[in-house]
C-alpha positions in Angstrom: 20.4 -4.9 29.2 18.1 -6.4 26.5 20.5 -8.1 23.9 20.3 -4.9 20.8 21.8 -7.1 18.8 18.0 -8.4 19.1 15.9 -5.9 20.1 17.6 -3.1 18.3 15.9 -4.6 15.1 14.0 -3.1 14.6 -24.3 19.4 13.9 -24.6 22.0 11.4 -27.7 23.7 13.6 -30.4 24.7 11.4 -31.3 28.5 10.5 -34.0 29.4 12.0 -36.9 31.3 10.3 -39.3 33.9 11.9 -43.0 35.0 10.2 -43.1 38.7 8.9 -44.1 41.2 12.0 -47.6 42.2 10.9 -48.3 46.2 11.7 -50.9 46.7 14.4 -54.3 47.8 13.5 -54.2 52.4 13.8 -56.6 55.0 13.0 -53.9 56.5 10.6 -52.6 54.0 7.9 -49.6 51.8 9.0 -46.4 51.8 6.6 -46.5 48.5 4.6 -43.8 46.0 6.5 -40.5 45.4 5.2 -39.5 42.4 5.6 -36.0 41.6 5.6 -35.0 39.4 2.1 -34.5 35.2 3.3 -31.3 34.2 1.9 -31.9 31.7 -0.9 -30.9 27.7 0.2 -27.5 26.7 -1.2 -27.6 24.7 -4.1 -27.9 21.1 -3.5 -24.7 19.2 -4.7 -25.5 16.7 -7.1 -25.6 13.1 -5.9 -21.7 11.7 -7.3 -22.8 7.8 -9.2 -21.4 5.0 -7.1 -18.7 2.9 -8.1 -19.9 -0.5 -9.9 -18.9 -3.4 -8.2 -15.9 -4.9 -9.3 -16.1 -8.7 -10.9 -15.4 -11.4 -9.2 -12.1 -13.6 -10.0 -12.1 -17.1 -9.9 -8.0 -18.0 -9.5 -7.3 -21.2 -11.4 -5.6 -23.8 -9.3 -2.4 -25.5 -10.8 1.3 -25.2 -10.2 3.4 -22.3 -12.3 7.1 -21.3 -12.5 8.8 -19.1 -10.3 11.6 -18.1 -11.5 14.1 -16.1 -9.5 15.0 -14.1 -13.0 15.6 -10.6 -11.1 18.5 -9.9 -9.5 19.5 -7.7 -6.4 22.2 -5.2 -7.1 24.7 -3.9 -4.5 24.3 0.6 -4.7 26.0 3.1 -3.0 25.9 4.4 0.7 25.0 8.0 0.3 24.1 11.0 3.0 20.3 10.4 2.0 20.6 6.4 2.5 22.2 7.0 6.0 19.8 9.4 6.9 17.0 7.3 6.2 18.6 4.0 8.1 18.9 6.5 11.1 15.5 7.9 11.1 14.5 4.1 10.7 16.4 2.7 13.9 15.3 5.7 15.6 12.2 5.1 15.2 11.9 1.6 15.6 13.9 2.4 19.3 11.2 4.9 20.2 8.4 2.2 19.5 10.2 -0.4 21.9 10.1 2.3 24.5 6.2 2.7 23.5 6.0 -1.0 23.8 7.7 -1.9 26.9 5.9 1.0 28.8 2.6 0.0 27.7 2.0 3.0 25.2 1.6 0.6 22.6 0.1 -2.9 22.1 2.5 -4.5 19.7 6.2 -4.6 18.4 6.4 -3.4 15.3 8.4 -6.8 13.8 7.2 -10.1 13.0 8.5 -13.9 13.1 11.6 -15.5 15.6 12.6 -11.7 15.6 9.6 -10.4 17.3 9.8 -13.5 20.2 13.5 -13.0 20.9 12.9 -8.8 21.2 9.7 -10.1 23.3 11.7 -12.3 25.4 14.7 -9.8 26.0 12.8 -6.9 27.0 11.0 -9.4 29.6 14.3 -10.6 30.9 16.0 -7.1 31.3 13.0 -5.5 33.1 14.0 -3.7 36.3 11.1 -2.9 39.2 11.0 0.7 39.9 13.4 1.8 36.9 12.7 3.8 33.7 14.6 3.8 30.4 14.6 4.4 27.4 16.9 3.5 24.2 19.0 5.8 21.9 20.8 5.4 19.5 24.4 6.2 19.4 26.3 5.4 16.4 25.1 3.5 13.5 27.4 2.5 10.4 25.8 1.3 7.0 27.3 -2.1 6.3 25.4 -2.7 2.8 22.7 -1.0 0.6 21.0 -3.8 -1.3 18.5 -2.3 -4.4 16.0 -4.2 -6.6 16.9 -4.1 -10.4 14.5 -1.1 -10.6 16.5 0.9 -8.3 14.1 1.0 -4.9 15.1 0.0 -1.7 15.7 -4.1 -1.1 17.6 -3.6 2.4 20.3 -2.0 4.3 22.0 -3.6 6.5 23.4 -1.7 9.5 26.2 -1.8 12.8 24.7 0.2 15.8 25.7 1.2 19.0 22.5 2.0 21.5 22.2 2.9 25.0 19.4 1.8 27.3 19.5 4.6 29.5 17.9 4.7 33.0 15.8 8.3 33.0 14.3 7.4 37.1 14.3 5.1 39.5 18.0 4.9 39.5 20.7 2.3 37.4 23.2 2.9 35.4 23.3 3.5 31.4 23.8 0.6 29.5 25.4 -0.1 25.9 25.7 -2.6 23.1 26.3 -2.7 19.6 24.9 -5.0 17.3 23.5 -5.3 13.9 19.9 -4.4 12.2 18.7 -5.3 8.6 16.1 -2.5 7.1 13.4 -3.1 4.0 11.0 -1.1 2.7 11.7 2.0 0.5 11.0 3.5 4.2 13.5 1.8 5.5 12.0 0.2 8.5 13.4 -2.0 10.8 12.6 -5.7 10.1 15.7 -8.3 11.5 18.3 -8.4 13.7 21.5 -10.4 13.9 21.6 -13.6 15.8 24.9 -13.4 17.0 24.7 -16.7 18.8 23.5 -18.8 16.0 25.7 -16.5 12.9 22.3 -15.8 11.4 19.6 -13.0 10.9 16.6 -14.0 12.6 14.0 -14.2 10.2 16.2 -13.9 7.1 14.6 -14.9 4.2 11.9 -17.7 4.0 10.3 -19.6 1.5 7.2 -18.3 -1.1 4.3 -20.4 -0.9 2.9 -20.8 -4.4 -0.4 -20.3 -2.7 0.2 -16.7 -1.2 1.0 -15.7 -5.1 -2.7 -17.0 -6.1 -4.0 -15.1 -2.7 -2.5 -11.7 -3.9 -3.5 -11.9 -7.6 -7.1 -11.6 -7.4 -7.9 -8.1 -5.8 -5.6 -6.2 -8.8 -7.1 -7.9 -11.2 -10.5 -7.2 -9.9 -9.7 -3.4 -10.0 -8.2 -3.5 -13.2 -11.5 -4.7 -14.7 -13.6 -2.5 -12.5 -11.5 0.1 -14.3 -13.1 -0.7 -17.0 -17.0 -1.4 -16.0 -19.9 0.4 -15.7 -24.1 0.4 -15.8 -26.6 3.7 -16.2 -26.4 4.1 -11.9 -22.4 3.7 -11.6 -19.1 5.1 -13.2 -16.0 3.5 -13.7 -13.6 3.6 -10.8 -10.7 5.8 -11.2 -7.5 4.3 -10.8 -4.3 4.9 -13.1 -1.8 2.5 -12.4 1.5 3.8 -11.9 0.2 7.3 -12.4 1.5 9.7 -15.4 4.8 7.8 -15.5 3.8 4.6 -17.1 3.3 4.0 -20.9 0.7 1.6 -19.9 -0.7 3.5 -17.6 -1.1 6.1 -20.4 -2.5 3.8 -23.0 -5.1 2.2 -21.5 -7.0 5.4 -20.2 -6.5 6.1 -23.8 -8.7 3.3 -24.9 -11.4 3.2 -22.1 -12.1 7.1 -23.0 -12.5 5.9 -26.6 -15.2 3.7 -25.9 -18.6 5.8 -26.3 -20.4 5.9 -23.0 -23.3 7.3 -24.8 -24.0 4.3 -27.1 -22.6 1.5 -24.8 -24.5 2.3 -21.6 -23.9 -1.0 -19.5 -20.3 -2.8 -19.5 -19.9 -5.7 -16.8 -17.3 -8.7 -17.1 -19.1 -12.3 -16.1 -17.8 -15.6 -15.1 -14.0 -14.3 -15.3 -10.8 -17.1 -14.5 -7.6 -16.2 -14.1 -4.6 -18.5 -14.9 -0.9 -17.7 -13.6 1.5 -18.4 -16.3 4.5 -17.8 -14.2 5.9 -15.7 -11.4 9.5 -13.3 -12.3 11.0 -13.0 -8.7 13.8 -11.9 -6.8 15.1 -14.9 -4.5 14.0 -14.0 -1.2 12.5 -10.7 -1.1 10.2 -12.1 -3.8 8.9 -8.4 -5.3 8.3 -9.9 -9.2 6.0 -9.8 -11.8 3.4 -12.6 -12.4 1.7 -13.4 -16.0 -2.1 -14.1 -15.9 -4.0 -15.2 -18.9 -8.0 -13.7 -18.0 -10.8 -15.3 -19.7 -14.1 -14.8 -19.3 -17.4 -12.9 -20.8 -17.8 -9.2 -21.7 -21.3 -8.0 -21.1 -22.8 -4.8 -22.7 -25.6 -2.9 -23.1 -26.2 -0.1 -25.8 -28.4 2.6 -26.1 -31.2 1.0 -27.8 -31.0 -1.6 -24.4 -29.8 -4.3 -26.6 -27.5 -6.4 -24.6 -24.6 -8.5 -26.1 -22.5 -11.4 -24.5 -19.0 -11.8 -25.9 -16.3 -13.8 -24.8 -12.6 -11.8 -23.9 -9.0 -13.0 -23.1 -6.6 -10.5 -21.6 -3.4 -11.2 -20.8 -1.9 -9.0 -18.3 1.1 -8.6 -15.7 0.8 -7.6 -12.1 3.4 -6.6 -9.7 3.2 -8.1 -6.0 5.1 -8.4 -3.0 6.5 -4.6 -3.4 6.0 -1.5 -1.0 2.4 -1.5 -1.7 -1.0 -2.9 -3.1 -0.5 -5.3 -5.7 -1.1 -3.9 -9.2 -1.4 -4.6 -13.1 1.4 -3.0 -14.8 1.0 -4.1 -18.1 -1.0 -5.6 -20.4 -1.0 -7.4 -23.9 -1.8 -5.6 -27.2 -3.5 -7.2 -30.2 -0.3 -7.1 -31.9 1.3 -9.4 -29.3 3.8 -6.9 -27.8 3.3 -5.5 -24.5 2.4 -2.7 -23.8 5.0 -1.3 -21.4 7.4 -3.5 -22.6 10.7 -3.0 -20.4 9.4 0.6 -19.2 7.2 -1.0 -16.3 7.7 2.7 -14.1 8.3 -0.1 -11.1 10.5 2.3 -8.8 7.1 4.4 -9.1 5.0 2.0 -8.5 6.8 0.0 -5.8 6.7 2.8 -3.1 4.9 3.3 0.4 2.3 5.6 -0.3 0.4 5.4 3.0 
């Protein structure tokens, strides 16, 4: 039986054309041909600009705070939360199946949970016998949120079988426990009941993975923002409808007048990380950047001017998706978004 207390973790053809029939040469006057009307072309669809490139961003080295200022808060274990952790550990079953009869390359787990699953299923092969696992009874132990109310994990108590479907063997059963993340709720860890430990648990943040993830958003939020005669602006609304900043800033880039300012590129841009806001462990936060760098524009008359520009933004990583800019410093000196960062909108699997 592999140990579920590990490996229950979890051509469009072209019209043809034909030449008018000609009438054949008669003592008496032919009829003039009719020719059957050709059905005009369809209109061509206009060529859609492409996007402008977006700016490179040069990530300033240096250390930076991290402070573990968000907290996890314990929530309550409803029908739709034990649904969801079932559907989960169901799936994550069915892909072991895939996996162990070579329907599927990989485990869908990482880290010392991945080897032990690896190493069990190994170990509890039979020659000649089929099974597959299913899940019997699972009981939610804990339902763990972030502070802005999406998933942080849910840890569970299952009972599966490994039943034997051909080849003969007997059914076999054991209960264990499973830990869940993702506002999907997939299956990530499993208890190590050997050692007393979850195996992979929760490791350590390089300060160098933050600096890895912070240059792509930032990118796109300036892209956002850029243009020349021969591209358009990408179209991206962080956090959709929902978010204040969001809002605001498609505000102001429809204010600017693409008529008179025909070029706008950003040049030579840095970004420095001020600090990181994080949750100990599952490490979804919200880091502070200070961009610098120089705004380039061209108007009408093709006069181009070079201006420096300091933004100063915040951009959410390490959360159910892409990383993204969430807010962003007024004039004024108040953000933006404030406290209203629309984060359990924004920190959802949207794949």
């Amino acid at each position: 039986m592999v140990v579920l207390a590990i490996a229950c973790a979890p051509a469009v053809p072209t019209p043809s054309t034909s030449a008018p029939a000609t009438a054949a040469a008669t003592s008496t006057p032919a009829p003039s041909p009719t020719v059957a009307p050709t059905a005009a072309p369809p209109a061509a669809t206009p060529a859609q600009p492409a996007e402008v490139t977006a700016p490179d961003i040069v990530v300033r080295p240096g250390t930076f705070p991290i402070l573990t200022s968000l907290r996890l808060k314990l929530a309550a274990i409803d029908d739709a939360v034990v649904q969801a952790a079932r559907g989960g550990v169901e799936l994550y079953l069915h892909q072991i199946d895939d996996f162990r009869e070579h329907r599927s390359p990989a485990l869908p787990i990482t880290g010392p949970f991945k080897d032990a699953v690896s190493a069990a299923l190994i170990e509890s092969a039979t020659p000649g016998v089929t099974r597959t696992f299913a899940l019997e009874s699972l009981r939610v132990d804990r339902h763990v949120q972030k502070p802005w109310g999406t998933h942080a994990y849910v840890d569970v108590t299952v009972t599966i079988a490994d039943r034997a479907v051909s080849g003969g063997g007997s059914d076999q059963h054991e209960t264990g426990m499973l830990r869940l993340t993702g506002d999907r709720l997939r299956v990530s860890d499993g208890w190590d009941a050997e050692n007393g430990r979850w195996f992979n648990g929760f490791g350590p943040l390089p300060l160098d993975e933050i600096r890895r993830e912070i240059g792509p958003p930032l990118s796109d939020y300036l892209r956002a923002e850029s243009w020349t005669p021969t591209t358009a602006p990408r179209v991206w609304i962080s956090g959709g409808d929902v978010s204040a900043f969001a809002r605001a800033r498609a505000e102001r880039v429809a204010a600017i007048d693409r008529a008179q300012t025909v070029s706008r590129v950003f040049e030579g841009t840095t970004a420095t990380i001020e600090r990181f806001d994080t949750i100990d462990g599952i490490w979804s936060g919200l880091a502070t950047v200070r961009l610098g760098g120089t705004l380039v524009t061209t108007n009408a008359a093709g006069r181009t001017e070079r201006v420096p520009f300091e933004r100063h933004v915040r951009v959410f990583l390490f959360g159910g998706w892409v990383p993204e800019v969430v807010d962003e410093q007024a004039p004024s000196g108040a953000w933006v978004a404030g406290d209203a960062l629309a984060l359990d909108k924004i920190d959802v699997d949207r794949a």
